[in-house]
N, C-alpha and C positions, 0 to 999 in steps of 0.2 A: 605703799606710798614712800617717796625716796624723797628727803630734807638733806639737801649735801652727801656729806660719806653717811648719811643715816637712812637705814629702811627699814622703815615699822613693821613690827614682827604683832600678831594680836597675842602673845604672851607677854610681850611689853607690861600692854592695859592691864593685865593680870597681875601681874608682877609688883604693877603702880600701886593697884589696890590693896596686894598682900602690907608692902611696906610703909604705907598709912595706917595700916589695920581698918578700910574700909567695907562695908558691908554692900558686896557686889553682887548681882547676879546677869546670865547673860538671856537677850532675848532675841533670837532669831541674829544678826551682825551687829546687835548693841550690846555692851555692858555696861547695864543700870548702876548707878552710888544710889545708896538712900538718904546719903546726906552730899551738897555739894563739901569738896575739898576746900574751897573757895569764902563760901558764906557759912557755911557748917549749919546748913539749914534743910528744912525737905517736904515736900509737895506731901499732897494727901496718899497720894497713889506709890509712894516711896520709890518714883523714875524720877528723883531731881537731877540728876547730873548724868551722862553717857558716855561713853567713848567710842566711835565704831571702828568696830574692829577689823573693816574692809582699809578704813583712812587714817586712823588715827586722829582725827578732828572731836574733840572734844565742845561740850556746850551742857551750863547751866539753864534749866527751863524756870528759874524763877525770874522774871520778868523784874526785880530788882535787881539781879546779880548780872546774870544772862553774860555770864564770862566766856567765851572762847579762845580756841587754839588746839595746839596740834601737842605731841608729843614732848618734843623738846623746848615747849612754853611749860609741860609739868616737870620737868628736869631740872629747867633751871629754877622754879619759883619753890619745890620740893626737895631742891639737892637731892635728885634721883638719877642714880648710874644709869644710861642705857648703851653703856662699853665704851671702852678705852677711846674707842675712834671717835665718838661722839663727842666724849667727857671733852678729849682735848679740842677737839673742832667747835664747838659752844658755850663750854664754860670760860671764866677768865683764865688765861694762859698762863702756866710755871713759870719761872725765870731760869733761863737758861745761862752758859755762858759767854761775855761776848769779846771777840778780837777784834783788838783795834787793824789797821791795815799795815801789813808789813812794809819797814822803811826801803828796802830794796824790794824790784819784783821778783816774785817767787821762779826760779826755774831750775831744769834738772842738769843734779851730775852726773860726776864722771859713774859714778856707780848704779845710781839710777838708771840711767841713761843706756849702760851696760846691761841692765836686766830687760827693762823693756824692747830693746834691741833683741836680746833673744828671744822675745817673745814674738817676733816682728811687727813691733811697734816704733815707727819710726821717730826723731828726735824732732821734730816740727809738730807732731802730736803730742809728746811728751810737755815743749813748750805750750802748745796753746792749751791746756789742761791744770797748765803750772805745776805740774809733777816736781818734788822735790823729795831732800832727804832731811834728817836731822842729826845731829851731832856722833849716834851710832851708828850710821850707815843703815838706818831703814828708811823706807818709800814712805812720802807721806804722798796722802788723798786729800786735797782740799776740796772743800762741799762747800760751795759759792750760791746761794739763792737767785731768786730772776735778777734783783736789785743789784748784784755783786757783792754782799754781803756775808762773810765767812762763815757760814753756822756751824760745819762739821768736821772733826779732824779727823784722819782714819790711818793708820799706820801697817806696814807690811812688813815684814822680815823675809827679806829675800833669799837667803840659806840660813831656814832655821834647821839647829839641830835635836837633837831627842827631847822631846818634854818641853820644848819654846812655843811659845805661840806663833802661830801665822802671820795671825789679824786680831789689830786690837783697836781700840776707840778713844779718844777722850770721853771724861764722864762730862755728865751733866750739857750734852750737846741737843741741840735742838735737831733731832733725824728729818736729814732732805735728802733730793735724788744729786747722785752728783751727773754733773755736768749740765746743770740745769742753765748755769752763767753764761755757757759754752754754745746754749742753741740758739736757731736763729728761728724769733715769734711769727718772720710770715712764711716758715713750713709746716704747714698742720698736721705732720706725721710726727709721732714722737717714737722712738724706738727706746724699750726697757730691758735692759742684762739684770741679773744677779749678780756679778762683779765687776767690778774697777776695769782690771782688764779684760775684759769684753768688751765694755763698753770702749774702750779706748782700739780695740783689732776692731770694731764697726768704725770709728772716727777713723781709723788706717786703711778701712776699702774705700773712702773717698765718699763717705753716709754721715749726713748731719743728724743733727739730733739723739745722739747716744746718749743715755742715761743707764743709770746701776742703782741698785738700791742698797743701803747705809751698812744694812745688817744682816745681810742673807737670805734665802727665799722665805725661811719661817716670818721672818722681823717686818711687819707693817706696820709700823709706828709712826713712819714718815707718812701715810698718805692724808692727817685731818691739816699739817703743814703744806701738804703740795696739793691739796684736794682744785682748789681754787684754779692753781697755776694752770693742771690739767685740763680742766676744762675748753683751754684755751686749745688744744687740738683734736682735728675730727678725725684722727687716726691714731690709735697705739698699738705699736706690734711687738708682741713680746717672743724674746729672744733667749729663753731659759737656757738651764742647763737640762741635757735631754740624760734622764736618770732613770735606769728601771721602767723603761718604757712609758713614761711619763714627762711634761717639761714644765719646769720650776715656774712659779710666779704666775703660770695663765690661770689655772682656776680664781686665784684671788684676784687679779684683774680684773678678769671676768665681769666677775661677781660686781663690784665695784664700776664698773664702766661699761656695763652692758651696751651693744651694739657700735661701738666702736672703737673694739677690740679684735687685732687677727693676730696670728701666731704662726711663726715655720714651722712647715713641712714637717714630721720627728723623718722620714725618708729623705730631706732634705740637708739632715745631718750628717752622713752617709755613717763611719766609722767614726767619730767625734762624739766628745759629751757636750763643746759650748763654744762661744762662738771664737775662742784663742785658736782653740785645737783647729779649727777648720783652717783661719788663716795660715795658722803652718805649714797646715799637713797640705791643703789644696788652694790657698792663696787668697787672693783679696775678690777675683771675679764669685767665688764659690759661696763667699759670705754676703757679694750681692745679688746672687740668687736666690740665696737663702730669705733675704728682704724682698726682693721681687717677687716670689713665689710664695709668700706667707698668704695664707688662707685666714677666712675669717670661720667661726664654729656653726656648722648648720642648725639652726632652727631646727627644735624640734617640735615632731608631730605636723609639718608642713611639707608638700612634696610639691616639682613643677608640674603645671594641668599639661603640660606635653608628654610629661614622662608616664600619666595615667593611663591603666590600658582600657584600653576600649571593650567597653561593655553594652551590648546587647539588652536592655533592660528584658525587652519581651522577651528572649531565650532566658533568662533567670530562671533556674530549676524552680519548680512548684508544685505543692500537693494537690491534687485536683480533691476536689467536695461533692458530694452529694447533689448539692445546688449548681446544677448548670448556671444559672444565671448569676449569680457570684463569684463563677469560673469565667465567665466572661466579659463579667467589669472587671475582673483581675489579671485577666491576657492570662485564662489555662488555674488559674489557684492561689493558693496561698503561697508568697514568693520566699522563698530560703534565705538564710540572711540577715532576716527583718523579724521583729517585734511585732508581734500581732495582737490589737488591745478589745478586748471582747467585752461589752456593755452592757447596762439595763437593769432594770430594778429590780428588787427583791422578788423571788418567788415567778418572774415571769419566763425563768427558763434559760437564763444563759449558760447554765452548765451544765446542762445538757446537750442543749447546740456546743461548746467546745468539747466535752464528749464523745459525738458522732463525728466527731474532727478526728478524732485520736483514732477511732474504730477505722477511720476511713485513712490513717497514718499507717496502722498496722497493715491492711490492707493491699498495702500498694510497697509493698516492704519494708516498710522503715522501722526503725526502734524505737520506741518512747519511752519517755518519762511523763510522770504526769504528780504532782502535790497537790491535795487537795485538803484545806484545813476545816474543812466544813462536814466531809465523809467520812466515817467512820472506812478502814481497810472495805471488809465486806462490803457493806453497801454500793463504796463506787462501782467495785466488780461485778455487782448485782447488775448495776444499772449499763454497765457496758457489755454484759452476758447481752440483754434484752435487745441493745441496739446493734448487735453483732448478729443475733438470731433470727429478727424480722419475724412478720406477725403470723406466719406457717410454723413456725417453731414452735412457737407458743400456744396455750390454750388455758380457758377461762375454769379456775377451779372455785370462784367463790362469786357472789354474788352480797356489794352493798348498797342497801339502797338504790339508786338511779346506776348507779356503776358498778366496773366489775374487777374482779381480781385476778391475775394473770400471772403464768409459769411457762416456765422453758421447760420444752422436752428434757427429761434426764441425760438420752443420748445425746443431743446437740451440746448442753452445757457442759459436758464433760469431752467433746471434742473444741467446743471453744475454748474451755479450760488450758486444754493441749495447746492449742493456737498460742494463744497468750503467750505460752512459758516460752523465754530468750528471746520473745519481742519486746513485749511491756515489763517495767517498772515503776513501781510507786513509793512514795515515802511513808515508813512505815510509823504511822502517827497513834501506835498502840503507846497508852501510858506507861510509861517507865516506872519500873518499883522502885528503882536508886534513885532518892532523891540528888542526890549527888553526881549523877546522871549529865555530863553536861550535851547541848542540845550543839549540832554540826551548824556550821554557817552556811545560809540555801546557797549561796554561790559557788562556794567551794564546792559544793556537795554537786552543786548540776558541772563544773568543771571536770569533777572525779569520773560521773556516769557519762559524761560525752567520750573523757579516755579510754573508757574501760570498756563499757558497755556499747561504741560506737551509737550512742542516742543522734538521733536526725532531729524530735518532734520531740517538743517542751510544751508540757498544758501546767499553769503554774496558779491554782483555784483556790483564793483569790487573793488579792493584793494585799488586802491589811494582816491576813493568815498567815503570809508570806514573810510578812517585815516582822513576825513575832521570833523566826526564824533568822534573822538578819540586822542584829545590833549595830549600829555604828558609832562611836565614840564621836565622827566627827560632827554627826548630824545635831544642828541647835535644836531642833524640834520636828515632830513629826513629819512635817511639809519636808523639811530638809534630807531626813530619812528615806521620804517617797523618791524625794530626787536624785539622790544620791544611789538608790536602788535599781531604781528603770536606768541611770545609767548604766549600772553596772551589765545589768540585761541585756541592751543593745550592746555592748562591747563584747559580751559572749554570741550573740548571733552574728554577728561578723565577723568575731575573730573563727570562728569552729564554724561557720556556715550554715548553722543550726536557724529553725524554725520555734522562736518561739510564742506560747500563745497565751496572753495574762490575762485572767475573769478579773473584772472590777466594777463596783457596786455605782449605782446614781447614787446624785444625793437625794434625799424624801424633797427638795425644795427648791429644783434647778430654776435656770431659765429654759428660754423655749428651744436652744441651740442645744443640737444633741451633745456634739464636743465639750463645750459648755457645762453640763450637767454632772460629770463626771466626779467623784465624789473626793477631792483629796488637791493634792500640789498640782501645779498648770503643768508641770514636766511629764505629767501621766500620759495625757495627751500630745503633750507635741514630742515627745521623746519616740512612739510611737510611730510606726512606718503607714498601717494599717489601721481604722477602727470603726469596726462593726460593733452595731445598736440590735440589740435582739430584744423585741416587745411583744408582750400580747395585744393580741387586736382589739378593739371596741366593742360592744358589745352588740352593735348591727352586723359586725364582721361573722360571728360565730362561737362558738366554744373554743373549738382548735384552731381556729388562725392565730399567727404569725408572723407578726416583720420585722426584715432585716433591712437596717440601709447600712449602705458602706459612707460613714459618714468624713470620713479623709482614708484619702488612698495617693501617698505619697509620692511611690513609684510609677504612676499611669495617669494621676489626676482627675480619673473619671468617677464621677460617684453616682447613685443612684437615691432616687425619694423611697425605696422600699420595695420589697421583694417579698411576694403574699406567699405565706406557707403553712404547711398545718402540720397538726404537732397527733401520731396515732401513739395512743397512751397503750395499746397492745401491746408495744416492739420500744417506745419513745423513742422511735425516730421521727426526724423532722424531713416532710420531704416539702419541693413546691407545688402547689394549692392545686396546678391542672396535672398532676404525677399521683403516682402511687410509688410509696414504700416497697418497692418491689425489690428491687437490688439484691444482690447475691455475694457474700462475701466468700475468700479464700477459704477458711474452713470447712466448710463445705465438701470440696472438693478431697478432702484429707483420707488418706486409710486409716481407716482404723488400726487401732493394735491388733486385735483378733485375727483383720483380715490379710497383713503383715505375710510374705512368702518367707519363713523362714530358712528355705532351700539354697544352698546358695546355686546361681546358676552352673557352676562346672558341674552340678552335684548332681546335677538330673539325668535322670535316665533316657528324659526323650530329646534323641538326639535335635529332632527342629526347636524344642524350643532352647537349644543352646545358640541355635544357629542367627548371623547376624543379618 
């Protein structure tokens, strides 16, 4: 929120409360007092008084006080700094000092006259400026307000020598722009130099509106005195000095007069540092170039929808699944790119369905990673041996109760062992003896295995596992941490093209909308490209049914009410309900090491089988 030259910063509030010594705490975009500053009173629940720290609008909640206002209503009633540019723009004003009006009008001499001339500043400029000198033969600057009012004196040494100053100032002057007397209020472009003479080589290519400011590019002192005046045009183009591949004054302009602010070319300067040099060196047309061709700063994170290339949504690279029918509400799979948010309640399976995601990622070649903070290392491996293997591989060694107990062939799991290696990686959530040990941030870390490991396919099992993984200072509260997290998520599946797929929990107590039910911040959900609802069936349905609906599908729009599947606790794969588990994975087809031709072929004897 922006009060004049003032924009609340939420350290401000902070800052307010340190130097009351009030007892603050923040919740979610408020920072609670537990006593108002105001009435020095406080509610039962100790949230008397707030500040939000999106606005800076403050408010009393005791219905006797119920004081309001913004930041600089506690500045002034607190004698609280909130920086120079404020102090002087809302508190009561210094006393500067003031000049009566001089009995002759000011104009320039022989000497003055002489210097700006070689500048190629002509002597009708130098007049209308009132350029003069003083009793040593230096330049004086007079700084004339809107009103014609003298605020500022500025002096030049025209051949200084060793050790002299340049530029000096009267003290105690109230900092304005000069040439402000000099412009005319119905051109709403105002042009800003860093020196005198600049501004005065722009008033000499035949450009109204030249100003310079008092003190140099660092000195903004002058703007809570000119803040007001400025306002008055809807164009400032700043005409720095171009230094180190940089030009003076636009950032703080900027800053200060967002969106209408443009600035020359630095290409526009050609061999020049500002705007004297240009008129010398290449004349009065070249400095209004330099004004005609001034650009304004692109916006960022915003590009033109003509310049966007055209995309194909259905050709979008995709992992195909196991489930035809979720291959084909998704045009072919799960789309690269996107966020994929996997659902459902405890214990009814969903990670296992993202799982046979991963088996079916390796498969098709790709590289994954996978976090799971709920499996111990072993186990998850256990459990994707089983769905790698299918229910031929396996066989029943135990018997409990109504059910039964099941093993991978030795041979198979030790070629799917082989599979695995330089396809898949996992995070390796063995407990650490160093307590001192400190824990990788998941982002960085899935940033690392995308460079390194070229990873395609993220299984990230599950959400709240995840964020134990991923502090963030800035987050007020849980909700905030989720949000700030899934952003981070989708920023990595776009920026690297990557697939990824997040398990996260119902709550025990949703409503009837599956989206809805989702257990945590609204961003979980809409942050999300894709999200699938994985349930167990009713109890009319069977033991091993299963349903999936695609309950938003961002990219295509189509969803479905459920997709009947069943779950063989043989193999736990999941296939659909009129299928069999049959499928055949790459491993499979693998040689063994055993079977391995050591030979190389020049090496053989027989000549066919060398032959091509």
């Amino acid at each position: 929120m922006s009060w004049g030259p003032y924009q609340f910063k939420p350290e401000d509030a902070e800052d307010f409360a340190r130097f009351i010594g009030a007892k603050a705490f923040k919740v979610h975009d408020e920072l609670f007092f537990q006593k108002c500053p105001y009435c020095q009173m406080q509610t039962n629940d100790k949230k008397t008084f707030s500040i939000n720290l999106h606005t800076g609008v403050f408010n009393c909640f005791r219905a006797s006080c119920h004081v309001r206002g913004n930041m600089i209503t506690l500045a002034k009633d607190f004698n609280f700094s909130l920086g120079q540019n404020a102090d002087e723009y809302y508190k009561p004003k210094r006393h500067y000092k003031v000049w009566n009006e001089p009995k002759q009008p000011l104009a320039p001499k022989e000497r003055s006259l002489a210097f700006l001339e070689s500048r190629g500043i002509p002597a009708d400029v130098a007049e209308r400026y009132e350029i003069t000198e003083n009793k040593d033969g230096n330049i004086v600057f007079v700084f004339r307000d809107e009103t014609g009012k003298i605020q500022f004196i500025k002096y030049r040494n025209p051949a200084p020598k060793e050790n002299e100053a340049k530029e000096w100032c009267e003290r105690d002057c109230k900092p304005i722009l000069f040439g402000m007397w000099q412009c005319n209020p119905e051109n709403k472009t105002l042009i800003i130099t860093e020196g005198q003479i600049d501004s005065l080589s722009v008033a000499a290519a035949g450009l109204e509106n030249a100003v310079s400011v008092p003190t140099g590019a660092l000195g903004f002192t002058w703007v809570p005195y000119c803040w007001d005046w400025m306002q008055k045009f809807e164009r400032i183009i700043v005409f720095g000095d171009h230094e180190k591949g940089h030009i003076t004054l636009y950032a703080d302009v900027l800053q200060r007069w967002k969106g209408r602010v443009w600035c020359v070319r630095p290409e526009d300067y050609k061999d020049c540092k500002d705007a004297n040099d240009i008129l010398r060196k290449y004349g009065a047309e070249q400095v209004r170039h330099c004004i005609d061709n001034a650009a304004q700063p692109p916006i960022t994170n915003i590009t033109d929808l003509g310049d966007v290339e055209d995309v194909d949504v259905n050709a979008i690279p995709k992992l195909p699944t196991k489930i035809q029918a979720l291959n084909d509400t998704l045009r072919g799979g799960l789309p690269f790119g996107q966020l994929i948010l996997v659902t459902g309640k405890a214990g009814d399976g969903k990670s296992t369905f993202a799982n046979q995601i991963i088996v079916d990622a390796i498969d098709e070649g790709y590289k994954v990673f996978i976090y799971s903070g709920e499996l111990p290392n072993f186990l998850l491996k256990s459990w994707l041996t089983y769905q790698a293997a299918g229910p031929w591989n396996t066989h029943s060694v135990r018997r409990y109760g109504n059910g039964e107990a099941y093993e991978v062939y030795p041979d198979a799991k030790l070629k799917i062992s082989r599979w695995f290696h330089e396809r898949a990686w996992i995070y390796d959530n063995r407990i650490a003896t160093d307590e001192e040990t400190e824990q990788a941030k998941l982002v960085e870390l899935l940033e690392e295995v995308i460079e390194r490991h070229a990873v395609r396919v993220i299984l990230l099992d599950n959400l709240m596992t995840a964020l134990d993984l991923e502090p963030d200072k800035g987050a007020a509260d849980k909700y905030d941490g989720q949000s700030l997290f899934m952003k981070k998520l989708t920023r990595i599946a776009l920026k690297h093209g990557v697939l990824i797929i997040l398990v996260a929990h119902k709550r025990k107590n949703g409503s009837s909308e599956t989206n809805d039910t989702v257990s945590g911040s609204a961003d979980i959900v809409n942050l999300a490209s894709i999200v699938l609802s994985y349930e167990r069936g009713s109890k009319d349905d069977g033991d091993g049914v299963r349903w999936l609906k695609v309950s938003k599908n961002r990219l295509f729009g189509v969803l479905n009410d459920g997709i009947k599947l069943e779950y063989n606790e043989q193999s736990k794969r999941i296939h659909e309900a009129d299928a069999e588990p049959a499928w055949h994975y790459g491993w499979e087809t693998m040689i063994d090491e055993e079977e391995a031709d050591d030979v190389l072929p020049w090496e053989k004897d027989d000549e066919e089988d060398n032959q091509i």
